[in-house]
C-alpha positions in Angstrom: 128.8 44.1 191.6 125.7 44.7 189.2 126.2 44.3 185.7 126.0 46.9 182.6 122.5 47.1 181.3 120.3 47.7 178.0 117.3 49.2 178.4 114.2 48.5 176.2 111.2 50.5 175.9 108.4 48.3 175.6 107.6 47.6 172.2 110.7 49.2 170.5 112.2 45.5 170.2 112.4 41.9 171.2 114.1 42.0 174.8 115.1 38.3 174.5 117.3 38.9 170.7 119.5 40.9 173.1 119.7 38.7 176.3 120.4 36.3 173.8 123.3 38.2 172.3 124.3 40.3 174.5 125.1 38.2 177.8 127.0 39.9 180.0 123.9 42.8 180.2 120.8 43.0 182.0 118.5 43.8 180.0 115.2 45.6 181.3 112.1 46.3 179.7 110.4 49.5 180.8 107.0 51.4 180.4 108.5 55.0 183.0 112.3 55.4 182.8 111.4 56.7 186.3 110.5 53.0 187.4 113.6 51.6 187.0 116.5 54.5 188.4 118.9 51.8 189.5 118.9 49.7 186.0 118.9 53.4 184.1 121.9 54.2 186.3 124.2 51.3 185.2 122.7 51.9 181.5 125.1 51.9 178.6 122.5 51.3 175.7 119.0 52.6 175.4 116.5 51.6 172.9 113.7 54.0 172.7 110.4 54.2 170.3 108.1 57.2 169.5 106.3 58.6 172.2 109.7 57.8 175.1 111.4 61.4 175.7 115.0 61.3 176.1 115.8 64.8 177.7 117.8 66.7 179.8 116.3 65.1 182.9 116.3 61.1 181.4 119.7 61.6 180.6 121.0 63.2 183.7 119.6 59.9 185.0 121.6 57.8 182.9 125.4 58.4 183.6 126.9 55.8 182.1 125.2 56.1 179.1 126.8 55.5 175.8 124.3 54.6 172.9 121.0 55.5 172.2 118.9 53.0 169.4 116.0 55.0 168.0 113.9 51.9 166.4 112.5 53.8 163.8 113.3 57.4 162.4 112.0 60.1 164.7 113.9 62.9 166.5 110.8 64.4 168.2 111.7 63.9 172.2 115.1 62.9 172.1 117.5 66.0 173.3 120.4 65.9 170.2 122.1 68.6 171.5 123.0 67.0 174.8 123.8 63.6 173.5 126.4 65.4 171.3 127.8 66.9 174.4 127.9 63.8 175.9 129.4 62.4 173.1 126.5 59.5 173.1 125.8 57.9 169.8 122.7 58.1 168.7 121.7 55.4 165.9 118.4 55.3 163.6 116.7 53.0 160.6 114.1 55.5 159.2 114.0 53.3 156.1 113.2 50.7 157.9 109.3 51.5 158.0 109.1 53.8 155.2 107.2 50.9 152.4 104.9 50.2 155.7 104.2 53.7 156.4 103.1 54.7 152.7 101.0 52.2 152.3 98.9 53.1 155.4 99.4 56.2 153.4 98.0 54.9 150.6 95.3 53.0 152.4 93.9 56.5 154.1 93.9 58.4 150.5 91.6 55.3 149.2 89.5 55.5 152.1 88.8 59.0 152.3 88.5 59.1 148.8 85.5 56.9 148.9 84.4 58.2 151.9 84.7 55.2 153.9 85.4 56.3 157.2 82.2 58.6 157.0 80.2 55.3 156.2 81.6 53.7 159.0 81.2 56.3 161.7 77.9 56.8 160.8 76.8 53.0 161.1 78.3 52.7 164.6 75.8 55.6 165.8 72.8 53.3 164.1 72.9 56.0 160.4 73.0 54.9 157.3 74.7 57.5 154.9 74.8 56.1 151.1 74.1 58.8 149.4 76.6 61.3 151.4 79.1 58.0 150.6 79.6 59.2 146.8 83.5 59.3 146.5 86.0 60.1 143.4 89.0 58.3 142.1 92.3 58.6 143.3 93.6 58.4 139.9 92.2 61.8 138.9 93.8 63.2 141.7 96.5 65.8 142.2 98.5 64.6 145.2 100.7 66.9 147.5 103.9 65.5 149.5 104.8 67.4 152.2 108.4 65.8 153.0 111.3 64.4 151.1 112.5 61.8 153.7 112.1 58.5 153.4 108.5 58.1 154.5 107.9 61.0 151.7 109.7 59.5 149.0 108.1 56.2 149.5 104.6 57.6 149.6 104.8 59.4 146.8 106.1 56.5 145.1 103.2 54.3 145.8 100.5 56.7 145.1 101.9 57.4 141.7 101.7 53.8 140.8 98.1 54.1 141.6 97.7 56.6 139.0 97.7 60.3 140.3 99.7 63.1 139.8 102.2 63.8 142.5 104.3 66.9 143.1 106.5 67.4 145.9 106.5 70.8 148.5 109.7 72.3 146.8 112.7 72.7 149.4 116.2 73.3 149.5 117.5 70.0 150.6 115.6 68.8 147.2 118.1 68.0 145.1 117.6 65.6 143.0 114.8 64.8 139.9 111.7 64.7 142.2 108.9 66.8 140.9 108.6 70.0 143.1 106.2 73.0 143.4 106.5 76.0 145.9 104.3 75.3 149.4 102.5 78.5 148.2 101.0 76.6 145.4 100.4 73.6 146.6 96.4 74.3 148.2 95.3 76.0 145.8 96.9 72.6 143.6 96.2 69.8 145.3 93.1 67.5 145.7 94.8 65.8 148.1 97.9 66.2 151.0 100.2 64.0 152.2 102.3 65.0 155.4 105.4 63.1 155.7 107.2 66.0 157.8 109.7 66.0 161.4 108.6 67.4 164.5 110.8 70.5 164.3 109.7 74.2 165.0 109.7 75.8 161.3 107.3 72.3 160.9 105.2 73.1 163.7 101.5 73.9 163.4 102.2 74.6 159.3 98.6 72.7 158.4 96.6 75.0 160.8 94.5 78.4 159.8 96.9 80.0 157.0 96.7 76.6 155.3 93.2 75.2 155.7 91.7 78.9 154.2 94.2 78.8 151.3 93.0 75.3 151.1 89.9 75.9 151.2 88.1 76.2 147.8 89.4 72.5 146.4 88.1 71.0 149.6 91.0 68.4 150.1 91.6 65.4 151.7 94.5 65.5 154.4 96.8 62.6 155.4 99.2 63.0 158.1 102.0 60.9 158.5 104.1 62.7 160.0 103.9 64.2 163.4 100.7 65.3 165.0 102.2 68.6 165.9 102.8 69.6 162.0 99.5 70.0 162.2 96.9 71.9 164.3 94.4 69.5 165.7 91.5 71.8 166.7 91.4 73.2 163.3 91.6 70.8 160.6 89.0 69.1 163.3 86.8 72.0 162.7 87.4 72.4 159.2 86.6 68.9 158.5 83.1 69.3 160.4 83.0 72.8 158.5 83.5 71.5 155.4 86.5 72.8 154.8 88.2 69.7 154.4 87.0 66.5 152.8 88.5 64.2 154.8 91.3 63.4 157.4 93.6 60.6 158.3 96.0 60.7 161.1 98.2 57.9 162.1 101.0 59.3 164.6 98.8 59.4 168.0 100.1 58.2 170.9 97.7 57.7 174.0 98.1 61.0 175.1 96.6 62.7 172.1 93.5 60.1 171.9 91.4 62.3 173.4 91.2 64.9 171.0 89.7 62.4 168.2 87.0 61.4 170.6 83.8 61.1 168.7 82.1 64.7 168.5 78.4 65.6 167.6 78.3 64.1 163.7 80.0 61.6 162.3 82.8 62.7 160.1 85.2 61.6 157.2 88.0 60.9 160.0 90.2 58.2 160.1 92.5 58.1 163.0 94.9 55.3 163.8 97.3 54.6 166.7 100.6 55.2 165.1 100.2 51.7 163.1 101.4 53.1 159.8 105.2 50.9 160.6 103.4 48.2 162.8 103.4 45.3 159.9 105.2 42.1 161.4 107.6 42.3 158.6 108.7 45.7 159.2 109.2 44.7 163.2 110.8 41.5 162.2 113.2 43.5 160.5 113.6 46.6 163.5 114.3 43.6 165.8 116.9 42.2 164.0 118.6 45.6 163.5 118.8 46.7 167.2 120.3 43.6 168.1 122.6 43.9 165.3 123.7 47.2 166.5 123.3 46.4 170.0 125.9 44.0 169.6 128.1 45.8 166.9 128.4 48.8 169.5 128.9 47.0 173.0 130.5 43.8 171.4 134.3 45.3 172.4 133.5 45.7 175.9 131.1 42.0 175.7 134.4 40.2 174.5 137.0 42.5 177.1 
């Protein structure tokens, strides 16, 4: 008789911790949930990253299926509504990454703040832009959050100990003494923008044409750490080549969305990075040792039976 498993998408932890603690599982390792339909059958635990979508198909795959390990904080693929119907437990650490994640956030206001990117993008096309290099200080700025979650939180934390003025996008769920302004103010505010905002549909497209023209006059920078779909791609693309914006840094592609930052006609004040803003060996260190720790915490009972 095959045994219960645990399946690990690749790179959402270390697939050995859990052998190790977890011996009466197999554990697999997968890239496609489709790859492995007999493992994903006998599943009882999954451990999923960003960019894995856990829906109504994936889990009609999974019978068995009792826990579900998000290795980070996201909710954008993963069907809630039918794990609750299920009754599958679904178990996060979204301030696990958050000190990781503002600092990238940190490190893209610096750089497009002195124009860095621009720099570089023009020297790997053979230009040399000095004088269109001139950049201002982050400690003069007036910084937007966009986001009160952890990731938020922190970011606005460490930008504030650089020096600049940080208000928050005002919203209900704000209830404590964080520094808030209505959204409605916040372009015409702001020399800056951090997004630090779920993948939900009010969230969807909200830093697309209604924001970039109200935007428009303080020329800001833009730094998305959130989702990719809170904002609209083709048009903060456009208004960064316009002029519109100043500068843009994006961390949360996944190989599917490369294309669209593909180098265009003229080098630009872009920064785009491959969802690193949590990948710091601490910060996975840590990840590791918590899905184990759950892992073992939540099938332990049957592991001992």
């Amino acid at each position: 008789m095959s045994a219960p498993t645990i399946l690990v998408a690749k790179g959402a932890a270390d697939p050995n911790a859990l052998v190790r603690s977890l011996s009466r599982y197999d554990v697999y390792e997968f890239t496609r949930l489709g790859d492995i339909s007999g493992p994903a059958r006998r599943a009882e635990l999954i451990v999923i990253r960003s960019g894995v979508r856990l829906g109504a198909e994936q889990l009609a795959a999974m019978p068995q299926l009792l826990h579900v390990v998000r290795a980070g904080s996201g909710l954008d693929g993963i069907d809630t509504e039918r794990l609750a119907e299920r009754g599958i437990a679904l178990h996060r650490y979204p301030e696990a990454s958050a000190p990781a994640v503002a600092e990238w956030c940190l490190t893209a206001l610096l750089a497009l703040a002195r124009r860095i990117p621009l720099g570089a993008n023009a020297l790997a096309r053979g230009d040399h832009l000095k004088t269109a290099c001139t950049g201002v200080p982050v400690m003069s700025m007036r910084v937007a959050v966009w986001g009160a979650g952890p990731v938020g939180r922190a970011a606005a934390a460490t930008i504030e100990r650089f020096g600049a003025e940080v208000a928050f996008a005002a919203r209900p769920s704000i209830t404590d003494g964080l520094r808030q302004m209505p959204a409605a103010e916040l372009p015409g505010w702001a020399d800056a923008h951090v997004v630090a905002l779920p993948a939900t549909v009010e969230n969807t497209n909200v830093f697309g044409g209604d924001f970039l023209r109200a935007a428009a006059g303080r020329r800001p920078l833009l730094v998305v750490a959130g989702r990719l779909v809170t904002i609209d791609t083709p048009a903060c693309l456009g208004a960064l080549a316009g002029g519109r914006l100043s500068g843009l840094a994006v961390d949360p592609i996944e190989a599917a969305d490369a294309h669209q930052f593909a180098t265009g006609p003229k080098p630009l004040n872009l920064l785009a990075t491959p969802h690193i803003g949590a990948q710091r060996r601490d910060v996975r260190e840590h990840l590791d040792a918590w899905v184990t720790e759950t892992a073992r915490a939540t099938l332990a009972p049957k592991e001992t039976a």
